[in-house]
C-alpha positions as CSV (number, residue, x, y, z in Angstrom):
1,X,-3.2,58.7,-16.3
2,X,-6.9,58.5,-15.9
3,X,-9.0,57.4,-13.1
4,X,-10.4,54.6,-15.8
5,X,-6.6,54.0,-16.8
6,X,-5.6,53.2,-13.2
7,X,-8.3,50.6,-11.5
8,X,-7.5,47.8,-14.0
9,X,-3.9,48.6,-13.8
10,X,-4.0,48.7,-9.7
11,X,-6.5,45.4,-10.1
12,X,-4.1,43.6,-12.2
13,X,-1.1,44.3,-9.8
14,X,-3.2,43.4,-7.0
15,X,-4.1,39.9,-8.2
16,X,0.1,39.4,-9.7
17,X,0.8,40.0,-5.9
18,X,-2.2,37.9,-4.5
19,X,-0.9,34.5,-6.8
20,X,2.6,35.3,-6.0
21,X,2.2,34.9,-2.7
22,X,-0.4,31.8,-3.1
23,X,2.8,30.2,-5.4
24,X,5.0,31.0,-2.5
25,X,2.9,29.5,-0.1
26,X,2.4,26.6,-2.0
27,X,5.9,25.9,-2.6
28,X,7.5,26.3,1.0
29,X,4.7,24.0,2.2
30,X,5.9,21.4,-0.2
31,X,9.7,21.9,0.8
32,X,8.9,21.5,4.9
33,X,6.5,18.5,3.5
34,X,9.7,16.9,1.8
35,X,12.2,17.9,4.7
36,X,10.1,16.8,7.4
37,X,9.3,13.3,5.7
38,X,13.3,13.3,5.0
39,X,14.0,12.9,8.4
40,X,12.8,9.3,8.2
41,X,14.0,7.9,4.8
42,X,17.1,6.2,4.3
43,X,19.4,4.8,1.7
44,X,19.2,1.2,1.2
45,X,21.8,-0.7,0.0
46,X,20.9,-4.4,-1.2
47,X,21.8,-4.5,-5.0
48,X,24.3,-3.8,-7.3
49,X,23.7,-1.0,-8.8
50,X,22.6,2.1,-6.9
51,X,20.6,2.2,-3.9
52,X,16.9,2.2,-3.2
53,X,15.1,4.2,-0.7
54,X,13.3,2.7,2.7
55,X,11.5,4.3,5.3
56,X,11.7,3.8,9.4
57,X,8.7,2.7,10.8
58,X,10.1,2.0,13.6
59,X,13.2,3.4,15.2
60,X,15.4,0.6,14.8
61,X,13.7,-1.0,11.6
62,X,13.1,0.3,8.0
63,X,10.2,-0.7,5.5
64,X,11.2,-1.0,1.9
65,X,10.3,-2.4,-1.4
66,X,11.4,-6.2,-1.8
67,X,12.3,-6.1,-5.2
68,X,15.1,-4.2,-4.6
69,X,17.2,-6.0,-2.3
70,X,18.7,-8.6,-4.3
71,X,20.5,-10.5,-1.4
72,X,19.1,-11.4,1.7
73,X,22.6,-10.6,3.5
74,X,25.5,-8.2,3.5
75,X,22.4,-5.9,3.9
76,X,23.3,-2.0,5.0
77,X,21.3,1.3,5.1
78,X,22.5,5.0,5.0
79,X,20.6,7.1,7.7
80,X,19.4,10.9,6.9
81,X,22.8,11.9,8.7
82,X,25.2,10.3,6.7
83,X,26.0,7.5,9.0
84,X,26.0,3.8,7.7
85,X,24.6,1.1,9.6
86,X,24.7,-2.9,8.8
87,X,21.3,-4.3,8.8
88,X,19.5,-7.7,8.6
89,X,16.2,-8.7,6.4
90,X,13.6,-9.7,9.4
91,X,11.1,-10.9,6.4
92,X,9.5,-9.7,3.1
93,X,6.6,-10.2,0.8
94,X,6.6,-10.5,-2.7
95,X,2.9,-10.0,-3.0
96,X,3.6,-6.7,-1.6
97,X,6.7,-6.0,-2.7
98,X,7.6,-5.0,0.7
99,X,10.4,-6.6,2.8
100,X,11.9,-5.1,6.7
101,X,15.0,-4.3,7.6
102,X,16.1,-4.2,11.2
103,X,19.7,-2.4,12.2
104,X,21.1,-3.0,15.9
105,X,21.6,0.7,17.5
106,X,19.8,3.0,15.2
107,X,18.0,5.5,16.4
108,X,15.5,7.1,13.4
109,X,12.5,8.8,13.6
110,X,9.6,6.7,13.0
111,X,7.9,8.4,10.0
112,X,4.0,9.1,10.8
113,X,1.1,7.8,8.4
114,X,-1.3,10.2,6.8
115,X,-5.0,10.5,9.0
116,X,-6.6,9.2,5.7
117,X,-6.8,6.8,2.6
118,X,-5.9,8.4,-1.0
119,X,-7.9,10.4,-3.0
120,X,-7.6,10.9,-6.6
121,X,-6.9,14.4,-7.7
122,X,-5.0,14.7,-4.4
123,X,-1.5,16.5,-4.7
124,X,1.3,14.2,-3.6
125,X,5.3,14.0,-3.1
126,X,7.3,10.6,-4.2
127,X,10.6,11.2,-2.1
128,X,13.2,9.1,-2.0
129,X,16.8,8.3,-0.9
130,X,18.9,6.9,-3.8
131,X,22.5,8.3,-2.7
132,X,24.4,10.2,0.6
133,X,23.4,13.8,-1.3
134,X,20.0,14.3,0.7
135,X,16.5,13.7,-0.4
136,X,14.8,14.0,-4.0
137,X,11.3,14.4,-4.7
138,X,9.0,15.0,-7.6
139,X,5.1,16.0,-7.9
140,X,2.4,14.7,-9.2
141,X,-1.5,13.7,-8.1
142,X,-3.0,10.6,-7.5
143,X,-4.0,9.3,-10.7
144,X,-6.1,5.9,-9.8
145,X,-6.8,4.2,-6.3
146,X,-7.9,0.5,-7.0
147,X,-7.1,-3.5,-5.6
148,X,-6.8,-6.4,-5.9
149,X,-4.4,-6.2,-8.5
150,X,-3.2,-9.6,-9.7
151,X,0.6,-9.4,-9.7
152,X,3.4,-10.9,-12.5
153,X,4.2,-14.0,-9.1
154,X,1.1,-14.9,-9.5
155,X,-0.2,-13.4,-5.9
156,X,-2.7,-10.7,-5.5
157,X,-2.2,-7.5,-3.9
158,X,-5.2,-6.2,-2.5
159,X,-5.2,-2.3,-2.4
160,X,-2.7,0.1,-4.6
161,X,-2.5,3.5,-5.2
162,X,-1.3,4.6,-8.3
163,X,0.7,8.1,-9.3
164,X,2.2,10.1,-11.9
165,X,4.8,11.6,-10.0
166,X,8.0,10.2,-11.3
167,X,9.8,7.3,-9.7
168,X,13.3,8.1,-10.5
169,X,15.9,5.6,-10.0
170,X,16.3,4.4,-6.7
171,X,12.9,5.8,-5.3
172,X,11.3,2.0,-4.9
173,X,10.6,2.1,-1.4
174,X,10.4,5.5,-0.2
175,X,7.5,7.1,0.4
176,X,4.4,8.8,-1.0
177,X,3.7,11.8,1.2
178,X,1.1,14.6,1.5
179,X,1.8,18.0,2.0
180,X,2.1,17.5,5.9
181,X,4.7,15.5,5.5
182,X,2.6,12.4,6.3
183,X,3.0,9.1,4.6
184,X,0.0,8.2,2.2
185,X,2.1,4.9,0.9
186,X,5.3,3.0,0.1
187,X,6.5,3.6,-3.8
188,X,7.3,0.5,-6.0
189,X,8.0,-0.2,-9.5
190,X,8.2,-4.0,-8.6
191,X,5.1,-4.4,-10.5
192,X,5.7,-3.9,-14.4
193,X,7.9,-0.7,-13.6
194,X,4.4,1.5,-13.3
195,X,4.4,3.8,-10.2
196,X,1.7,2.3,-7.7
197,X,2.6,3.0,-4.5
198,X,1.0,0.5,-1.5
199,X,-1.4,2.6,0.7
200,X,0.2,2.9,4.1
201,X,-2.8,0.7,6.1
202,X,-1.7,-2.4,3.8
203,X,2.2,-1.4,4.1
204,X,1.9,-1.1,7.9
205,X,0.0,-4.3,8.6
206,X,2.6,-5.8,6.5
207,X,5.4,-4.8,7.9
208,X,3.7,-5.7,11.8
209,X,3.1,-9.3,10.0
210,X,6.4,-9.7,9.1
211,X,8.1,-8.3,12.0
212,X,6.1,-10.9,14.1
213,X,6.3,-13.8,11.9
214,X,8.6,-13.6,9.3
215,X,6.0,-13.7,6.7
216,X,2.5,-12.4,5.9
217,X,-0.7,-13.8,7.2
218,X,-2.9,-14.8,4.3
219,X,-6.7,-16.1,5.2
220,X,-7.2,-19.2,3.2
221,X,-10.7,-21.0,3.2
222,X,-9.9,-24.4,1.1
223,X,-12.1,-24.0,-2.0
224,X,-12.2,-23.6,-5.6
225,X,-14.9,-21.7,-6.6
226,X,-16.1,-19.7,-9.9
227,X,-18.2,-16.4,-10.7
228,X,-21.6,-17.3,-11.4
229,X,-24.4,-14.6,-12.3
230,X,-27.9,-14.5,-9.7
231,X,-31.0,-14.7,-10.3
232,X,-32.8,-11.5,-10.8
233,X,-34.0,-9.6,-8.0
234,X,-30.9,-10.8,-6.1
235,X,-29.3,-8.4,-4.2
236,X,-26.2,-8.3,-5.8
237,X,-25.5,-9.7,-9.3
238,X,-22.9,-12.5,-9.0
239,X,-21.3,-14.7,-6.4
240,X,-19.3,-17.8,-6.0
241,X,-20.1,-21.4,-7.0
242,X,-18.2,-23.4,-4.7
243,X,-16.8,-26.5,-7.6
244,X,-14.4,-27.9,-4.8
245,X,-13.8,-28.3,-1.0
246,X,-10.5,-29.5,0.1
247,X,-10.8,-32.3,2.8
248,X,-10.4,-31.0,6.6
249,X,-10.1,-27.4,5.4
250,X,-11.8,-24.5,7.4
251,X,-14.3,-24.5,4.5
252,X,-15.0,-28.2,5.0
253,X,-14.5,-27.7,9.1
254,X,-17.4,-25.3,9.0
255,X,-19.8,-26.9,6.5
256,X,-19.8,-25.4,2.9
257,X,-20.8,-27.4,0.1
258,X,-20.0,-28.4,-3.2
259,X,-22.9,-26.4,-5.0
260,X,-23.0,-23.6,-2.4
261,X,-23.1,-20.2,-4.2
262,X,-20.7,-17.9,-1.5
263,X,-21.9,-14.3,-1.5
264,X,-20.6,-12.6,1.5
265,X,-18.0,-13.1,4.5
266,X,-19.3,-11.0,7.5
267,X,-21.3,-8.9,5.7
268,X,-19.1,-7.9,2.8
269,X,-20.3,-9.1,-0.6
270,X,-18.1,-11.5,-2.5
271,X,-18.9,-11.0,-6.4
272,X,-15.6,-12.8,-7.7
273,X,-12.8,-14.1,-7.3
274,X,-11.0,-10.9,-6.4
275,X,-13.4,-9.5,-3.8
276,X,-12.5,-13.2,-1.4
277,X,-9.6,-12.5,-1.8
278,X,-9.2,-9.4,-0.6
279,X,-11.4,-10.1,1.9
280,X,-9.4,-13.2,3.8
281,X,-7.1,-10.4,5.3
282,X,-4.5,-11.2,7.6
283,X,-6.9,-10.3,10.5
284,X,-9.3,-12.7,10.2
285,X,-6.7,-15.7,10.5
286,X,-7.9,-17.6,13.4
287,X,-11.5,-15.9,13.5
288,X,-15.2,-17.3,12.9
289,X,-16.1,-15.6,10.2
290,X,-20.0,-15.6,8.8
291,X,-20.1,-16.8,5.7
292,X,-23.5,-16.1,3.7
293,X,-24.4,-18.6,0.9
294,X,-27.5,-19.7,-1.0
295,X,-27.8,-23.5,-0.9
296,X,-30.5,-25.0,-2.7
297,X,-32.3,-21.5,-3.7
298,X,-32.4,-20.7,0.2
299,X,-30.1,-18.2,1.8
300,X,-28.1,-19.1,4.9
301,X,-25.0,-18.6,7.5
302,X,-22.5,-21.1,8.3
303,X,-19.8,-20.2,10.6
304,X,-16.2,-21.1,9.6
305,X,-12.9,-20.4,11.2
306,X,-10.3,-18.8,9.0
307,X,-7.1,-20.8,8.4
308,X,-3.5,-19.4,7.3
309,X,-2.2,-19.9,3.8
C-alpha cells in the first residue's frame, strides 16, 4: 500500500474512533442525567388507569400534574425504591396543571432545578415514572419557549416550555431535565394532550403557594380594560384602555380611571391583555405597585396595592 493509499485510510480511522468516542460520551452523560434525576421521581397513583409520574421537591412532598389525579383522596405514591406510601393532596392548580402531594415519613431526595431558563435548540430528557419497573425517558430539544398561554378552563398560564420529546403514557408530571440531571420543568399533557412542560421557576413558586395556602396567589387589580393602539411616537405601540373599575378594588383604592390608557406596572410594559396578566404574579399580592398610564394625553404614576384573586 502506498504512502498516498495510507493517510486517508489512517485519517478516516482516526475520525470513526474520534465520533465513537464523542457518541459514547454523549450517551453515558445522558444515562447518569436520567439516573440521577431518577432518584427523585416517583409513581403516582390517583386514577384509574395507570399511574403518572411526580417529582419530590421536598423530602416529604411530591409536585405533579393535576390532571392526573382524578380523586382528591385514597391518594398513594411509589418511591424510586419500590416502597408505597399513602399520601394526601395539600392543594392544586388547574391553571397550572400542577397539584402537591404530601406523604407522612418519606424520606426522598429533593430533586435540584436547573441554574437556568430553557433555550430552544437545547437537548432535553422527559423522564417519568409510570409503573414499579424503574425510570423511562425519551429525547428531544426544546422546540418553543412562550406564555401566557390561555388554557381550555378558561385561566392563563403564564410561561410554558414546549418539547418534542415524547410524553408516553404516564409521564404527566415528571420532569424535563438537562443533561446534569437538573430539572428545567414539570411535563403535562393537561393542556390539549401537546407536550409543554411548566418551566421550573413557575412550577416551584406554585408548589411554595400551595404548600402555604392551599391555592395559588393570583394578583388581581379590578378592571376591565381593552387593547388600544398609541399614538405615533409613543414608546411602545399599544396599551390598555381601562372601560371599567370595579367599586373599592385596588384599582379604584389607588386612583385609576375610566379612560386611563394602562401601559406599564413597575416598569414592565403592558401591551395587552396577556402581558397584565402575566405580570400580577403571585409576588406582587399585597405590594404598591407603580402603575404608568396616560390620562388625558399626559403620562403619569399612580400607586396601587395589589389585591388577591
Amino acid at each position: 500500500m502506498s504512502a498516498a493509499e495510507v493517510k486517508p485510510y489512517t485519517w478516516f480511522m482516526t475520525l470513526s474512533d474520534t465520533a465513537g468516542g464523542l457518541l459514547a460520551s454523549v450517551s453515558d452523560g445522558l444515562a447518569t442525567a436520567v439516573q440521577r434525576a431518577g432518584r427523585s421521581v416517583v409513581a403516582v397513583h390517583g386514577r384509574r388507569r395507570f399511574p403518572a409520574s411526580g417529582i419530590a421537591w421536598r423530602d416529604d412532598q411530591v409536585l405533579t400534574a393535576s390532571h392526573v389525579l382524578e380523586r382528591d383522596s385514597d391518594l398513594s405514591i411509589t418511591a424510586a425504591d419500590g416502597t408505597q406510601h399513602a399520601a394526601r393532596l395539600v392543594g392544586r392548580d388547574p391553571g397550572s396543571d400542577l397539584a402537591v402531594l404530601k406523604a407522612a415519613g418519606l424520606k426522598l431526595k429533593p430533586a435540584n432545578a436547573a441554574s437556568g431558563a430553557a433555550r430552544v435548540g437545547q437537548i432535553i430528557l422527559a423522564v417519568g415514572r409510570p409503573s414499579s419497573h424503574g425510570p423511562m425517558a425519551s429525547i428531544g430539544i426544546v422546540s418553543f419557549v412562550g406564555g401566557p398561554l390561555r388554557t381550555g378552563r378558561g385561566l392563563t398560564l403564564e410561561q410554558y416550555i414546549r418539547t418534542d420529546a415524547t410524553p408516553y403514557p404516564g409521564f404527566s408530571g415528571g420532569p424535563l431535565v438537562v443533561d446534569s440531571g437538573t430539572v428545567l420543568g414539570i411535563t403535562t399533557t393537561g393542556f390539549g394532550g401537546a407536550a409543554l412542560a411548566i418551566p421550573h421557576e413557575l412550577a416551584w413558586r406554585v408548589a411554595k403557594a400551595l404548600t402555604e395556602h392551599g391555592t395559588p396567589k393570583r394578583g388581581y387589580l379590578g378592571i376591565t380594560s381593552q387593547p388600544v393602539r398609541m399614538p405615533a411616537g409613543s414608546k411602545q405601540e399599544s396599551g390598555l384602555l381601562v372601560v371599567h373599575v370595579e367599586d373599592a378594588s385596588p384599582a379604584a383604592k389607588g386612583g385609576l380611571l375610566l379612560g386611563d390608557i394602562l401601559i406599564a406596572v413597575d416598569g414592565q410594559p403592558a401591551g395587552d391583555t396577556d402581558d397584565l396578566l402575566r405580570l400580577l404574579t403571585g409576588e406582587r399580592v399585597g405590594k404598591a405597585c407603580k402603575i404608568e398610564v396616560i390620562r388625558g394625553g399626559k403620562s403619569l404614576t399612580v400607586e396601587v396595592t395589589i389585591g388577591q384573586r
